[in-house]
BAFI-3210 file (N, C-alpha, C; in Angstrom, 3 decimals, decimal comma, padded with zeros to 6 digits):
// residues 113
n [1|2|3|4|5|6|7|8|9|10|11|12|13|14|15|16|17|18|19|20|21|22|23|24|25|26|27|28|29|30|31|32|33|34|35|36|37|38|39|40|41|42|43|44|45|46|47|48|49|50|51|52|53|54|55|56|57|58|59|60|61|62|63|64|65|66|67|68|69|70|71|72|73|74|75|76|77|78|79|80|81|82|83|84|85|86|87|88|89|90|91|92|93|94|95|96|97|98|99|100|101|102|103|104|105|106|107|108|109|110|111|112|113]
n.u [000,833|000,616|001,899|-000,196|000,746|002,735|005,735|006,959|009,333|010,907|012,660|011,457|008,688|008,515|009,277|007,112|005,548|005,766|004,933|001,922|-001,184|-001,079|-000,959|-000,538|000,733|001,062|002,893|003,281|003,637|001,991|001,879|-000,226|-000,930|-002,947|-000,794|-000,087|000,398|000,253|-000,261|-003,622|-004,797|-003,327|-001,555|000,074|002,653|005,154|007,655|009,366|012,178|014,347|018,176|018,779|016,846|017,585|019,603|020,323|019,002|016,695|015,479|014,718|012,731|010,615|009,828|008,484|006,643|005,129|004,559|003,180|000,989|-000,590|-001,065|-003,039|-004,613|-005,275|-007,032|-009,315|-009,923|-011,208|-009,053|-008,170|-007,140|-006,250|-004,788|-001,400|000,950|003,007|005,023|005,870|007,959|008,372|009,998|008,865|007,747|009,288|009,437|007,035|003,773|002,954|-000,109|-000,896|-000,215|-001,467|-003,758|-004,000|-003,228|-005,001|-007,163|-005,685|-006,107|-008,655|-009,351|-008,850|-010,189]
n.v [-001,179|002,346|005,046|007,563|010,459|012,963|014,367|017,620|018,613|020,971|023,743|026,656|025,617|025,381|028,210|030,069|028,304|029,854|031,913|032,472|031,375|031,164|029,145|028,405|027,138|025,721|023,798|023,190|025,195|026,018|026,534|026,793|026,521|027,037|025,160|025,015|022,626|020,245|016,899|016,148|014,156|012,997|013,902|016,787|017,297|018,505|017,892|020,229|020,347|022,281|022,621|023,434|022,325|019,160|016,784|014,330|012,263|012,649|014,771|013,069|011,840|013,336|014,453|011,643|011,397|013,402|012,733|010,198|011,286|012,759|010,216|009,367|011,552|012,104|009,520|010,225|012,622|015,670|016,514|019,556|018,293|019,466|021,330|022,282|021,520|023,287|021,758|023,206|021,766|023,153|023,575|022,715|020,192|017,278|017,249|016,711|014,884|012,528|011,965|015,048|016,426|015,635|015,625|018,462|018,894|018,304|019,250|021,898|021,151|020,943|023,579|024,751|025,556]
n.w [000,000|-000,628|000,562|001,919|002,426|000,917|000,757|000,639|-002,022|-003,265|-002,849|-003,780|-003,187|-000,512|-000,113|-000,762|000,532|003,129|002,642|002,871|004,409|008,288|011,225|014,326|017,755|020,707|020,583|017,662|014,292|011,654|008,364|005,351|001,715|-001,213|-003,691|-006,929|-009,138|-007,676|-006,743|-005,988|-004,701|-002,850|000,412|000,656|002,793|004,962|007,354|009,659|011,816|013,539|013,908|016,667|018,234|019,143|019,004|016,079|016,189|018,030|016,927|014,632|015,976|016,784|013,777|013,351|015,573|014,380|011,892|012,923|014,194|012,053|010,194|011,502|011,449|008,586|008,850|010,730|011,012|008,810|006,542|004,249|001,131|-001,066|-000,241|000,677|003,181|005,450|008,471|011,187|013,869|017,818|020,335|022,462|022,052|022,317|024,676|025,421|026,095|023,529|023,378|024,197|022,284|019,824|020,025|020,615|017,810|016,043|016,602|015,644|012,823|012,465|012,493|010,339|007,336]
ca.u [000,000|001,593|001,992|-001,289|001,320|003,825|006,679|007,334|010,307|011,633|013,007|010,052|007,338|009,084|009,141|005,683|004,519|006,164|004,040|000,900|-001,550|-000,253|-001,533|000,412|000,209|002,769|003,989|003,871|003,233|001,631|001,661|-000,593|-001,834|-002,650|000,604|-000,126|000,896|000,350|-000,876|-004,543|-005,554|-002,260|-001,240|001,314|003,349|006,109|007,858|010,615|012,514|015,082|018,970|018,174|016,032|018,599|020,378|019,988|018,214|015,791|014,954|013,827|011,994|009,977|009,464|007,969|005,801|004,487|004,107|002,065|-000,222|-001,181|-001,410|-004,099|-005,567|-006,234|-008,185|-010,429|-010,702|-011,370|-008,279|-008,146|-006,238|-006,333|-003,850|-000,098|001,362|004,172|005,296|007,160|008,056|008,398|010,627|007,901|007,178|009,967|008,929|005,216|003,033|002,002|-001,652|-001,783|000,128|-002,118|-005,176|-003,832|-002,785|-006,656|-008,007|-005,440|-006,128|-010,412|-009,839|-008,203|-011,142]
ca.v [000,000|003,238|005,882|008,831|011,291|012,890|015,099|018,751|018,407|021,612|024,974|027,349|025,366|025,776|029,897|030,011|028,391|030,371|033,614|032,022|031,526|029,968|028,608|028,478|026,587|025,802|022,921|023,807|026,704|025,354|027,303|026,026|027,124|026,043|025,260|024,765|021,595|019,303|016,109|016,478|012,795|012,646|014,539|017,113|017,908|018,663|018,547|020,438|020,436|022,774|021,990|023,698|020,853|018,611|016,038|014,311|011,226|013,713|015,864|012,515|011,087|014,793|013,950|010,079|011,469|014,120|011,892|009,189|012,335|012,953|009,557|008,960|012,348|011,787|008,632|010,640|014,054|016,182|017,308|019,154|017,767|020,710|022,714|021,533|021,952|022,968|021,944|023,103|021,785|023,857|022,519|021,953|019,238|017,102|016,495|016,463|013,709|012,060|012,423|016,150|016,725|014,857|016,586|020,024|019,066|017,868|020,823|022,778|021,157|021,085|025,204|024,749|025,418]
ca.w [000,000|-000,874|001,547|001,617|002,333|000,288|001,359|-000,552|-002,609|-004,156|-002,355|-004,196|-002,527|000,933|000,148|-001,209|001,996|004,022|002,545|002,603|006,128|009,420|012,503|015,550|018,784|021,555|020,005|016,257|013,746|010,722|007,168|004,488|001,169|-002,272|-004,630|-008,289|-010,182|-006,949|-005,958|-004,477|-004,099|-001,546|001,352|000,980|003,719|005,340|008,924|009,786|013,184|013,861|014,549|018,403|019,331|019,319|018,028|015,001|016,652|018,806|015,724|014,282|017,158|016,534|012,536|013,333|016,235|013,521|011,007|013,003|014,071|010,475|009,436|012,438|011,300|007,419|009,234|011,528|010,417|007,090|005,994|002,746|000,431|-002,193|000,526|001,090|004,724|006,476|010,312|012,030|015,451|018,518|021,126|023,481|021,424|022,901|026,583|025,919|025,829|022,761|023,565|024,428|020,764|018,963|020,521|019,719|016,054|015,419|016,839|014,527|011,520|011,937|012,022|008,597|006,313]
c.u [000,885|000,896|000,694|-000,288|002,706|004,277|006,962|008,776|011,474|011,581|011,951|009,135|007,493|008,856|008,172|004,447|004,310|004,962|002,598|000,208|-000,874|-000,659|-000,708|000,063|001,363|003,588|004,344|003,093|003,203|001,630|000,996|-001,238|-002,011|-001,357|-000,352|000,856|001,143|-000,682|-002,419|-005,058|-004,092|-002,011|000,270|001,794|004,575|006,515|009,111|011,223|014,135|016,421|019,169|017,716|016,660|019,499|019,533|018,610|016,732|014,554|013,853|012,664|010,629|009,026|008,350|006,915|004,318|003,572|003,018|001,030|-001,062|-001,863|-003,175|-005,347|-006,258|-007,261|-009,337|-011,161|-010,495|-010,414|-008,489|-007,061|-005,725|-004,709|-002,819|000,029|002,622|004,415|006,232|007,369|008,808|009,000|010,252|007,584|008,118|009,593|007,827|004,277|002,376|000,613|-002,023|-001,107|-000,858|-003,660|-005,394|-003,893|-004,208|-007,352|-007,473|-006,315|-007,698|-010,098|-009,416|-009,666|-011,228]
c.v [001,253|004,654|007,264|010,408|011,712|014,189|016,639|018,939|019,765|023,121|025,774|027,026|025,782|027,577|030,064|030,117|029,114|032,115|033,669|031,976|030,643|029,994|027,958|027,938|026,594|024,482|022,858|024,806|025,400|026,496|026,186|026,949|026,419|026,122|024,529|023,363|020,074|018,196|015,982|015,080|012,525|013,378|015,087|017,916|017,853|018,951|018,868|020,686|021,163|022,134|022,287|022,934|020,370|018,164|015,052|013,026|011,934|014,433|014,481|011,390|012,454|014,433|012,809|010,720|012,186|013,575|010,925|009,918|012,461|011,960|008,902|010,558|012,396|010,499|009,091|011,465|014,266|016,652|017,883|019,227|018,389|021,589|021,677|022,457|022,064|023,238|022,117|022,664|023,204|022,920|021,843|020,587|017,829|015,680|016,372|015,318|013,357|012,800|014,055|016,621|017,137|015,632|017,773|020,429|018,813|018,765|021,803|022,223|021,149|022,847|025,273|024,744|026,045]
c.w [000,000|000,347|001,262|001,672|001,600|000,621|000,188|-000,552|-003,235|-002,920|-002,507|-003,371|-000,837|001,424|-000,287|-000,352|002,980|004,059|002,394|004,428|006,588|010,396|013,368|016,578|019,629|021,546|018,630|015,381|012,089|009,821|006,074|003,220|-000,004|-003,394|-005,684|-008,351|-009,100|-006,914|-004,935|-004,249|-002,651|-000,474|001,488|001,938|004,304|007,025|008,848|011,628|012,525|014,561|016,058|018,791|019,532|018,606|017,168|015,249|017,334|017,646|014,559|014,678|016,977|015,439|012,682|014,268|015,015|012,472|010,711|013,252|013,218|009,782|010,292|011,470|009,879|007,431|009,648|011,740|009,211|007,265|004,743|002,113|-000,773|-001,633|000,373|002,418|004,788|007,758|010,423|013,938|016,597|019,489|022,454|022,920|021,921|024,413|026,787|025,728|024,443|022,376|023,667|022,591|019,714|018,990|019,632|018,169|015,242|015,350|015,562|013,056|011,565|012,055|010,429|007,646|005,449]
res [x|x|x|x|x|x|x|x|x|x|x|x|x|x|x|x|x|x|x|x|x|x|x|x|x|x|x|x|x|x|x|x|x|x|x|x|x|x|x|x|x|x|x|x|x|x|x|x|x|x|x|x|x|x|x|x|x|x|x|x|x|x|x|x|x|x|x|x|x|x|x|x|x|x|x|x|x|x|x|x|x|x|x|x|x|x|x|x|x|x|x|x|x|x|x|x|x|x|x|x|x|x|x|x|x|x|x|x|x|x|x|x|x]
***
């Protein structure tokens, strides 16, 4: 089975996102908008963690938490799939529980409309 999400690939889309809306929390700041010439049956997004968080193992203990978030959330809520995303982690993100993450990131993404 091939993966629902797919990762944004090219520099442009990265500065694009960046000037587009964003939604903020105290574990991550989301930017999303629509990019031309994408993918809408898949899920594009992106996580980024900062070399401040930690080390390289840490930063992708961050990524995988993110990741399984998303893949729980194109199960349970409407995402739309028209927009591309980008996360960024916040270094609260770290020492916090799973569960309150996961909460927050649901809540973010049902304001997304």
């Amino acid at each position: 089975m091939r993966s629902k999400i797919l990762a944004l690939s090219k520099n442009e889309e990265f500065k694009k996102l960046l000037k587009k809306k964003k939604i903020s929390n105290k574990y991550v700041t989301i930017f999303f908008g629509h990019l031309e010439n994408k993918n809408n049956k898949r899920l594009n997004i992106s996580f980024v963690t900062k070399k401040k968080l930690g080390n390289a193992v840490k930063r992708n203990k961050i990524k995988r938490r993110l990741r399984n978030i998303m893949i729980d959330a194109l199960k349970k809520i409407l995402i739309k799939l028209n927009y591309s995303y980008l996360v960024i982690a916040k270094p609260t993100v770290l020492n916090s529980d799973f569960k309150d993450i996961k909460e927050t990131i649901f809540q973010e993404f049902n304001k997304i409309k």
